[in-house]
Backbone as a printed PyTorch tensor [residue, N CA C, xyz], in Angstrom:
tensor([[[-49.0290,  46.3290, -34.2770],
         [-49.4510,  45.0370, -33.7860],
         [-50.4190,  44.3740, -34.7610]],

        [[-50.9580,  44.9040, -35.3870],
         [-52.2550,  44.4980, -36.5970],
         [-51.4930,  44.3180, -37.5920]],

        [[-50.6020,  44.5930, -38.2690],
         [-49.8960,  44.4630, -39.2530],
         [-49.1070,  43.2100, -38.7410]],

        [[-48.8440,  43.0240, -37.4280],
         [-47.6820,  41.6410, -37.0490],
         [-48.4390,  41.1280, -37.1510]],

        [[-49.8190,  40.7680, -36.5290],
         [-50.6180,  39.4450, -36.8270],
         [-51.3280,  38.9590, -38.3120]],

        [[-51.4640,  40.5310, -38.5360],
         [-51.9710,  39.5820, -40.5550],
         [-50.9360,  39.1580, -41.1880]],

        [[-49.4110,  39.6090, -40.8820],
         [-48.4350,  39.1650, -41.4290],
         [-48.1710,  37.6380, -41.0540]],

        [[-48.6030,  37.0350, -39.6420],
         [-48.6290,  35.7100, -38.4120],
         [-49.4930,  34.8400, -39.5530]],

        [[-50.4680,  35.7400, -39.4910],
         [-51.6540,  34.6360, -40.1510],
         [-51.2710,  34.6640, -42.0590]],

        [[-50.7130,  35.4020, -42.4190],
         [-50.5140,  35.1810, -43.9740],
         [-49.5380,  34.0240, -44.1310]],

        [[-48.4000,  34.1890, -43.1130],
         [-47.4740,  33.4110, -43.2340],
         [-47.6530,  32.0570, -42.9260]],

        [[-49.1360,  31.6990, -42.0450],
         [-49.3170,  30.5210, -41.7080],
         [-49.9950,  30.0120, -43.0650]],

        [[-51.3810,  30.7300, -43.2620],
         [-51.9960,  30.3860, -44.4420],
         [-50.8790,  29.6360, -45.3400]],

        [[-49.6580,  30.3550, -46.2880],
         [-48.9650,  30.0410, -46.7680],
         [-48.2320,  28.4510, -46.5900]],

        [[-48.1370,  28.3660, -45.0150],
         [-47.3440,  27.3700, -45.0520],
         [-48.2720,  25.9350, -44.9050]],

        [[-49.4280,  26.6250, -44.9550],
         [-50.6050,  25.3690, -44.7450],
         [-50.8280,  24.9010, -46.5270]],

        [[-50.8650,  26.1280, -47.2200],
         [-51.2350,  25.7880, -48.4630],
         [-49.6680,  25.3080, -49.4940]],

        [[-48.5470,  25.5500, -48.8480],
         [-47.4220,  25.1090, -49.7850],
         [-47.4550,  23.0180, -49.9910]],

        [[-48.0900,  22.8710, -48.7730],
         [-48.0950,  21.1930, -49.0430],
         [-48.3640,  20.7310, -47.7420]],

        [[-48.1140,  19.3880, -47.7340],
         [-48.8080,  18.6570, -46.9680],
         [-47.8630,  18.6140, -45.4370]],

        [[-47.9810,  17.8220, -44.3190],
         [-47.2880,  17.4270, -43.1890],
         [-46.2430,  16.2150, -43.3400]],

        [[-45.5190,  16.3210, -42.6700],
         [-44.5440,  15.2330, -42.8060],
         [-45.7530,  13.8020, -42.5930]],

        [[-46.7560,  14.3670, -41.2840],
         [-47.3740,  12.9980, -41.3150],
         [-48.3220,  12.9940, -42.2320]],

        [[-49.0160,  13.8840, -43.1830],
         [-49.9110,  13.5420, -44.1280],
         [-48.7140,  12.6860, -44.9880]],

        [[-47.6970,  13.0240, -45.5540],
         [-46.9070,  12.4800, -46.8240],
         [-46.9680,  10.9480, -45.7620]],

        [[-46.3760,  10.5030, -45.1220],
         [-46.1930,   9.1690, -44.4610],
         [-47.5300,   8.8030, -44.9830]],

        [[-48.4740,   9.2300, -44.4490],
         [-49.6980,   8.8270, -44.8210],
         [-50.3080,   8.3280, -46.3560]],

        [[-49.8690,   9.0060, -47.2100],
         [-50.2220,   8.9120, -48.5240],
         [-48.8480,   8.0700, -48.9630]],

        [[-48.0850,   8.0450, -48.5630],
         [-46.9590,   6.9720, -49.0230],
         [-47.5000,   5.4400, -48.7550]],

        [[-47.7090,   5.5550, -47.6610],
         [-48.4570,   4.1760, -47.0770],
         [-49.5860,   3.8430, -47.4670]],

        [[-50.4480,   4.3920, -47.8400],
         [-51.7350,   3.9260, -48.8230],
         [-51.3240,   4.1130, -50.2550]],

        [[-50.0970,   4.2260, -50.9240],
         [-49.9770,   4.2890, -52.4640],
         [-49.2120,   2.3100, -52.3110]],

        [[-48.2930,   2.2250, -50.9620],
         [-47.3740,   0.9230, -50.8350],
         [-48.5120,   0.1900, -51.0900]],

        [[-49.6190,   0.2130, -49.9380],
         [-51.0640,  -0.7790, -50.1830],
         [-51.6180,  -1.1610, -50.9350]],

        [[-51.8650,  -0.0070, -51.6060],
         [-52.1090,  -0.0760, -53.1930],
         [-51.4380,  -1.0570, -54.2480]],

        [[-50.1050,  -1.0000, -53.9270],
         [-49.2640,  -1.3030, -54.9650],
         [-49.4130,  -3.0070, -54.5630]],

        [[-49.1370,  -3.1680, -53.2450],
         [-49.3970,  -4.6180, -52.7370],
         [-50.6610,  -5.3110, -52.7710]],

        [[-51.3860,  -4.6830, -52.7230],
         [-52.6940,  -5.1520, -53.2180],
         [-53.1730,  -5.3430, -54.9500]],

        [[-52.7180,  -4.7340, -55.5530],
         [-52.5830,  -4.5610, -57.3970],
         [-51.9460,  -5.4810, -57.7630]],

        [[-50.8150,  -5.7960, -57.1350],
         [-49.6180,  -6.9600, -57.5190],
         [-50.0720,  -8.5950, -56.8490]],

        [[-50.9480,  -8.1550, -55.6810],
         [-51.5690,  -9.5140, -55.5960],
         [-50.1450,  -9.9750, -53.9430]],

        [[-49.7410,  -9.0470, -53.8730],
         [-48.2140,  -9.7890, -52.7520],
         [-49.1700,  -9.3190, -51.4780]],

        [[-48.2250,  -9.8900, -50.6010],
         [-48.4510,  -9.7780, -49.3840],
         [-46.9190,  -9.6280, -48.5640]],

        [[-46.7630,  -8.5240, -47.7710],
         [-45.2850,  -7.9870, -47.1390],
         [-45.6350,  -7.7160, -45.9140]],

        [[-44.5350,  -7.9650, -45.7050],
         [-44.3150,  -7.8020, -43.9510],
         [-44.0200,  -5.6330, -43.5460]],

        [[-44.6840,  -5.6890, -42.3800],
         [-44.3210,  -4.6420, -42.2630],
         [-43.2040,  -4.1450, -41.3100]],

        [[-42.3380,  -3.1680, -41.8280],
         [-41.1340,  -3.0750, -40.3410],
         [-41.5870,  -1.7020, -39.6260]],

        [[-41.4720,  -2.0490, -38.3080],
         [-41.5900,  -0.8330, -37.4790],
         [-41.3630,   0.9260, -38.1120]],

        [[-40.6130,   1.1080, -39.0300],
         [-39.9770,   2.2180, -39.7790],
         [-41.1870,   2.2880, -40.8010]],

        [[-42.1530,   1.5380, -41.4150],
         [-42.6140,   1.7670, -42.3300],
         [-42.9900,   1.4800, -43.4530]],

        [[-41.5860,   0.5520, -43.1100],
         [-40.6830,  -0.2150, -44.9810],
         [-41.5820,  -1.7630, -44.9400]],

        [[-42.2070,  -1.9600, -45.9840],
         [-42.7110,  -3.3220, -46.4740],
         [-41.4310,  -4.0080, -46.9950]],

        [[-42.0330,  -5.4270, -46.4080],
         [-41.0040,  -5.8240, -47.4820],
         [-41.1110,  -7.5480, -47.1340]],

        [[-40.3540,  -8.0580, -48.6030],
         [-40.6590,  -9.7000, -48.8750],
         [-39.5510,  -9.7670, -49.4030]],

        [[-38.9660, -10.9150, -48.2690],
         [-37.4290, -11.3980, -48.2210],
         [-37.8160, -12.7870, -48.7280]],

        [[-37.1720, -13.3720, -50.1180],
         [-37.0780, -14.4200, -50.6480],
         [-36.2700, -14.9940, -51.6320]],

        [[-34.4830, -15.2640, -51.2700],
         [-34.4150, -16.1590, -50.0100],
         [-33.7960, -14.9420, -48.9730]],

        [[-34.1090, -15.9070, -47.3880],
         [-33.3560, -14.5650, -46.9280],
         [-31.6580, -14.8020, -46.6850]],

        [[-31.2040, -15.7700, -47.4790],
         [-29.5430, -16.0360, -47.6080],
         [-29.2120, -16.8620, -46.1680]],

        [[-27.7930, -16.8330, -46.1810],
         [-27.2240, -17.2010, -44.6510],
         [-26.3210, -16.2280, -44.3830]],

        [[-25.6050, -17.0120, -43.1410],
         [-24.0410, -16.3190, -42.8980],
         [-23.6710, -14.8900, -42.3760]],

        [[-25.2170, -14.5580, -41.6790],
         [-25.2650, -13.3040, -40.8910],
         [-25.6740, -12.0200, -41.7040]],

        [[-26.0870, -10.6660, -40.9640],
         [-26.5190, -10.2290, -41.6940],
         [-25.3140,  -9.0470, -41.1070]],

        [[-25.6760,  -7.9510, -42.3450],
         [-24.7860,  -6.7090, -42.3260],
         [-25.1960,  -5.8430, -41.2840]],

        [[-24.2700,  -4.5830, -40.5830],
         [-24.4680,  -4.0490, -39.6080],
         [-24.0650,  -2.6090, -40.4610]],

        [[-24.8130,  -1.3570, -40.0460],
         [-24.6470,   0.2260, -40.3170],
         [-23.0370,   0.4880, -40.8190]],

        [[-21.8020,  -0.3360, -39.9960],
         [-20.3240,  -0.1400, -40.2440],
         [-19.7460,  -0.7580, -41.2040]],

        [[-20.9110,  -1.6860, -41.7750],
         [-20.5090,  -2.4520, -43.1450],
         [-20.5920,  -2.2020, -44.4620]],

        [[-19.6300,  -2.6360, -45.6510],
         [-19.6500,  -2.4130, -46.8940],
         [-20.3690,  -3.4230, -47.8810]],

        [[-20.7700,  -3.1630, -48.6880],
         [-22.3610,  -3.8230, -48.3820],
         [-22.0070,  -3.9510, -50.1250]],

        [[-22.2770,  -5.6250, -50.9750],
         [-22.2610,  -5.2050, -52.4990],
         [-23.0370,  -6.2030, -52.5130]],

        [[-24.1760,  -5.2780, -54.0110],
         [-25.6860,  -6.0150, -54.4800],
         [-25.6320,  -5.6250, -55.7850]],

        [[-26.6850,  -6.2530, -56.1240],
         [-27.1320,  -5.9620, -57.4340],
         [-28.6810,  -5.5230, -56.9800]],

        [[-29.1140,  -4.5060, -57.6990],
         [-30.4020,  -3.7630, -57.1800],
         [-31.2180,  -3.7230, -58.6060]],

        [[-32.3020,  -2.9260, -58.2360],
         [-33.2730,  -2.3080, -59.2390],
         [-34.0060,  -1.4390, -58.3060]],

        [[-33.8970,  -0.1220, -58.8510],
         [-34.6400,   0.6730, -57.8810],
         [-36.0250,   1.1280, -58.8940]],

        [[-37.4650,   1.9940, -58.6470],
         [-38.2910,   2.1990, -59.5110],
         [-39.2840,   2.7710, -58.8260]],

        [[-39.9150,   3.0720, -59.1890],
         [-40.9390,   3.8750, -58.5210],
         [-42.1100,   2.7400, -58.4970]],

        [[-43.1860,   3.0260, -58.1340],
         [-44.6080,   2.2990, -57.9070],
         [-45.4340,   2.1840, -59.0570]],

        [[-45.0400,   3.2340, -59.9890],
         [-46.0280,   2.9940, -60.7810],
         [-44.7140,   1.8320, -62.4680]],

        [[-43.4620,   1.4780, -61.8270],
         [-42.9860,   0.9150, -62.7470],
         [-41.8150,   1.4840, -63.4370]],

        [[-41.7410,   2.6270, -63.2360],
         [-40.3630,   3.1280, -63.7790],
         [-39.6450,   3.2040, -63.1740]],

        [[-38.2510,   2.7170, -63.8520],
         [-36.8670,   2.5380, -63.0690],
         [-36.1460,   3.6700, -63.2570]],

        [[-35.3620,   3.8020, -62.0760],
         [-35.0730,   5.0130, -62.2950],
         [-33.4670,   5.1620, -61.5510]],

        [[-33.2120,   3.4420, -61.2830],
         [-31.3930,   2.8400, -61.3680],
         [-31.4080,   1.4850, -61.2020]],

        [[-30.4570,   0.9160, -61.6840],
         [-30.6630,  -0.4700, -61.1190],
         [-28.8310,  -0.5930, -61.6850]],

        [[-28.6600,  -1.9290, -61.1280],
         [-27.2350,  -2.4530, -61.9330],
         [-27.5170,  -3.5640, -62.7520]],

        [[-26.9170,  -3.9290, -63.8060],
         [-27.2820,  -4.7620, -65.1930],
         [-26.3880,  -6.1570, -64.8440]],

        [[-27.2590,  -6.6070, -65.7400],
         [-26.4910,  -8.2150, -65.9830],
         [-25.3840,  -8.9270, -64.5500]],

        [[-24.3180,  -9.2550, -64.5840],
         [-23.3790,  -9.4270, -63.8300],
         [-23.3080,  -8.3840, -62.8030]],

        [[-23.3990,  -6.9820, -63.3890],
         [-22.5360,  -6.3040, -62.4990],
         [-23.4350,  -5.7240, -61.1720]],

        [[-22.3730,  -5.2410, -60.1130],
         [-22.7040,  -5.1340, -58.2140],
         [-22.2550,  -3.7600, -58.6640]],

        [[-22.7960,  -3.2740, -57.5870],
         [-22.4360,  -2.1450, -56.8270],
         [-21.7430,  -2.2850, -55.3900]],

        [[-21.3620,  -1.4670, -55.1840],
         [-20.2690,  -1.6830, -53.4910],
         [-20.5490,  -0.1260, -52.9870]],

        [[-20.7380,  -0.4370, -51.6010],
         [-21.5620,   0.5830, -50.7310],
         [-20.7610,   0.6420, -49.4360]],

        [[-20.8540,   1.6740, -48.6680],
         [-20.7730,   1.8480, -47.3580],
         [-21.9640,   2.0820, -46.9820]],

        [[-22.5600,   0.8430, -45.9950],
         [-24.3020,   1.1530, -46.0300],
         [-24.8340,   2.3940, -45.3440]],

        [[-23.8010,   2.6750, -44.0650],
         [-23.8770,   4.2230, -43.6430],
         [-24.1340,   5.4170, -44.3460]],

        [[-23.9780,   5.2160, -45.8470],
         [-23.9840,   6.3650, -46.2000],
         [-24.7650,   6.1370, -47.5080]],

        [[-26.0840,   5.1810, -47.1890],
         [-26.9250,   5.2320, -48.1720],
         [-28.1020,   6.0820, -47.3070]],

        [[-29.1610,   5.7430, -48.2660],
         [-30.5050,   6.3240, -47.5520],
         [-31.0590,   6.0820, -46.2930]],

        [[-32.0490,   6.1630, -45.7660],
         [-32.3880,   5.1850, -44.5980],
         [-33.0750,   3.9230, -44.8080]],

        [[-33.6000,   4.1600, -46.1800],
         [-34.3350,   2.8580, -46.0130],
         [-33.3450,   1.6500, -46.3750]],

        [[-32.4920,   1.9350, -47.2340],
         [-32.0980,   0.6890, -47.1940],
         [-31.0920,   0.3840, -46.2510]],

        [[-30.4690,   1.5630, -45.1330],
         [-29.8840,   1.2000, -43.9750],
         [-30.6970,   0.2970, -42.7620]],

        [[-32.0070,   0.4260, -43.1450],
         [-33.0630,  -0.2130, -42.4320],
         [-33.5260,  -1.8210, -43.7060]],

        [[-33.3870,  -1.7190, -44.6120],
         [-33.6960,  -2.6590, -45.6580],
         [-32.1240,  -3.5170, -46.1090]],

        [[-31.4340,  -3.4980, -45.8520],
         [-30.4370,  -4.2630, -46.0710],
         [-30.1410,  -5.2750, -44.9230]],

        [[-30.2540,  -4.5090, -43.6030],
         [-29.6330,  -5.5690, -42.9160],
         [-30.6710,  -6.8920, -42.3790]],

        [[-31.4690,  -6.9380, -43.0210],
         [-32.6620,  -7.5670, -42.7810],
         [-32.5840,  -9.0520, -43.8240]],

        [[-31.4440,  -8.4860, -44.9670],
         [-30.7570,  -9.6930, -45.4270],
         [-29.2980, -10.6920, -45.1030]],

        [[-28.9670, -11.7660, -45.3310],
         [-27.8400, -12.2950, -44.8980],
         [-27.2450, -12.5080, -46.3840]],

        [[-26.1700, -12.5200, -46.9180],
         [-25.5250, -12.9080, -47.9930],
         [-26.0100, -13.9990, -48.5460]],

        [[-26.4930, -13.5180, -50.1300],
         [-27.2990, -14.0990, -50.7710],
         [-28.7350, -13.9700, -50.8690]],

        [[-29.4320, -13.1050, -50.1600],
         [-30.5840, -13.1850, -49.4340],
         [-31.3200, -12.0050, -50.5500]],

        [[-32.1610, -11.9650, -51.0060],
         [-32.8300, -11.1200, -51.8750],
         [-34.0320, -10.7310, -51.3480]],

        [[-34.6160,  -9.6730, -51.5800],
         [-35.5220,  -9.1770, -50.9020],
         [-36.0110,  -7.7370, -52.1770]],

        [[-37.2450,  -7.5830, -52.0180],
         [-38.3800,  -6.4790, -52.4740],
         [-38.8590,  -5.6970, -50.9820]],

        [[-38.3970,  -4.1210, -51.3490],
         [-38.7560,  -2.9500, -50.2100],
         [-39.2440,  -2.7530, -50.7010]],

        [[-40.3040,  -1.6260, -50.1900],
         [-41.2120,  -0.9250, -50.6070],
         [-41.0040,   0.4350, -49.3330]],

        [[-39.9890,   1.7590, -50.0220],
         [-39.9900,   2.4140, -49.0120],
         [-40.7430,   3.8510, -49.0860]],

        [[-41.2390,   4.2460, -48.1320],
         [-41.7580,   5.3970, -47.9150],
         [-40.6920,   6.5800, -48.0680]],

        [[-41.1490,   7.8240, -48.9140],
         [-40.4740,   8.4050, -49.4970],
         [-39.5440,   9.2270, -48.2880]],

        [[-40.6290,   9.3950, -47.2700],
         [-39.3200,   9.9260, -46.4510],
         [-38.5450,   9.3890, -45.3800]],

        [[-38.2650,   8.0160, -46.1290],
         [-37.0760,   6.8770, -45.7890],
         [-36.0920,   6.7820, -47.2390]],

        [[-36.4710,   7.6080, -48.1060],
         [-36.2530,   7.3540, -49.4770],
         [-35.2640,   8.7130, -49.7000]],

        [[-35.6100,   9.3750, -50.5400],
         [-35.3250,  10.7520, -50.7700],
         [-36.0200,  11.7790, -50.6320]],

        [[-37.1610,  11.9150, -50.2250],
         [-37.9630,  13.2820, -49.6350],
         [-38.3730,  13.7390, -50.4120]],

        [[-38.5470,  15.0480, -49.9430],
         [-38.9920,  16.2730, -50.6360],
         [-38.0870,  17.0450, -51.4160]],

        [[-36.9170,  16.3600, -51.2720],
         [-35.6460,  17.5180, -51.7710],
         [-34.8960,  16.4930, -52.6490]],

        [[-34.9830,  15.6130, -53.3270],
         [-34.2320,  14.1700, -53.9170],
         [-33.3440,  15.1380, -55.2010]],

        [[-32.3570,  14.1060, -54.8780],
         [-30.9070,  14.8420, -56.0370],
         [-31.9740,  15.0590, -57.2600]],

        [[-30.9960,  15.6760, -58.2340],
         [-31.9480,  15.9170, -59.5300],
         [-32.5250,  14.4340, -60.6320]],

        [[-32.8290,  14.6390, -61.1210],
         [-33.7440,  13.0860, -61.9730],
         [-34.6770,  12.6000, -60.9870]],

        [[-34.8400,  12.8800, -59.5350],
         [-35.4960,  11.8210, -58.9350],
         [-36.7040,  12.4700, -58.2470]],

        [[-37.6590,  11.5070, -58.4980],
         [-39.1570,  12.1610, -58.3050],
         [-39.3090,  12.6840, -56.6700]],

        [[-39.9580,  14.0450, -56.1680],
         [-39.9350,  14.2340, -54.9770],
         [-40.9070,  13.4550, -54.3690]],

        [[-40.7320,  13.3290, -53.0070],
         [-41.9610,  12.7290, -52.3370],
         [-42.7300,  11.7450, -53.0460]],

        [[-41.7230,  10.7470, -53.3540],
         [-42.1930,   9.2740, -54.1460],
         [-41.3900,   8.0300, -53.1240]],

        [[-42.6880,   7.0280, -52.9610],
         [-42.5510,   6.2850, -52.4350],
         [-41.7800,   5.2680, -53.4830]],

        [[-40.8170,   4.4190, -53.0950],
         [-40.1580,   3.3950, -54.0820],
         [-39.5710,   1.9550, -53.6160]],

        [[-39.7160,   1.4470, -54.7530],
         [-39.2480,  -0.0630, -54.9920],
         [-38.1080,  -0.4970, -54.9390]],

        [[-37.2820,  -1.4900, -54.6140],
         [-36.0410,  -1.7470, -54.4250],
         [-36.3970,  -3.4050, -54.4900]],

        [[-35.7520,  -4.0150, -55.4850],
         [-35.0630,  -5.3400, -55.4020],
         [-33.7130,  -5.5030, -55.1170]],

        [[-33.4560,  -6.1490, -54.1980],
         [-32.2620,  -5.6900, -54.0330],
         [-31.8480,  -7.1320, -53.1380]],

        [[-30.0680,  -7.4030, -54.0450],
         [-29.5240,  -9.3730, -53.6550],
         [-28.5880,  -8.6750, -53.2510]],

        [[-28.1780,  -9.4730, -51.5400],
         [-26.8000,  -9.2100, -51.2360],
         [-25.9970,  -9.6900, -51.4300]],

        [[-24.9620,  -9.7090, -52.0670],
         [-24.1920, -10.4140, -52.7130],
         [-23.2260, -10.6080, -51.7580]],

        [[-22.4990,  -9.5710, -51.1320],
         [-21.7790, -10.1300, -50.0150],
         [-21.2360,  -8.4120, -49.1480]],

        [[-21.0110,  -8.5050, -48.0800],
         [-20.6830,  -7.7420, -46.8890],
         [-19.2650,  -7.9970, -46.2540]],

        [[-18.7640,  -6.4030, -45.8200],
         [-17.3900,  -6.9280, -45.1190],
         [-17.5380,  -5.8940, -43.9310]]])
């Protein structure tokens, strides 16, 4: 029984010291966004989820729904300025918005065709703690992002 509980308590220690809480990271995501909005001089709206953001223009002609295919031209980047995808010159990308991240399943439909907009999403609306390879963990990020059009 002494050996189960120092093993209880090692294993907690451990999991206290491997990193932070889902709600500490929310937390420090959201004071790095502040930061960033405050440095840049903007001012953004906040959405219930988390996600800042400044829609300008916000387009017409309705906006996209979770079952829609969704094509933009983006710039994605981190906070402190590095990009880390975007699409060039002319060219779109084409999406099934279902099967992007959350934030921009929560950040897209908030535009209508044509409608451009700057997110600012919290990383774990983003890619987390576990993000494909190249991409920074537990980083909050930037998204410009024009809808070009929805079906």
């Amino acid at each position: 029984m002494k050996y189960t509980l120092l093993l209880a308590a090692a294993m907690l220690a451990l999991f206290a010291w491997t990193g932070c809480s889902k709600d500490d990271q929310a937390q420090l995501d959201r004071d790095a966004i502040l930061q960033y909005l405050n440095d840049k001089g903007l001012s953004a709206t906040e959405h219930s989820s988390g996600i800042f953001h400044i829609i300008d223009p916000p387009g017409s002609g309705g906006n996209p729904t979770l079952s829609s295919t969704v094509t933009v031209k983006y710039k994605g980047y981190y906070l402190d300025g590095v990009v880390f995808d975007q699409t060039t010159g002319s060219n779109t990308a084409t999406f099934a918005l279902n099967g992007l991240i959350e934030g921009w399943k929560i950040a897209i439909p908030l535009l209508q065709k044509g409608g451009k907009g700057l997110f600012l999403i919290p990383s774990g609306l983003a890619y987390g703690a576990y993000p494909p390879a190249g991409v920074r963990s537990n980083a909050p990020m930037a998204f410009e992002i024009e809808l070009v059009s929805f079906k």
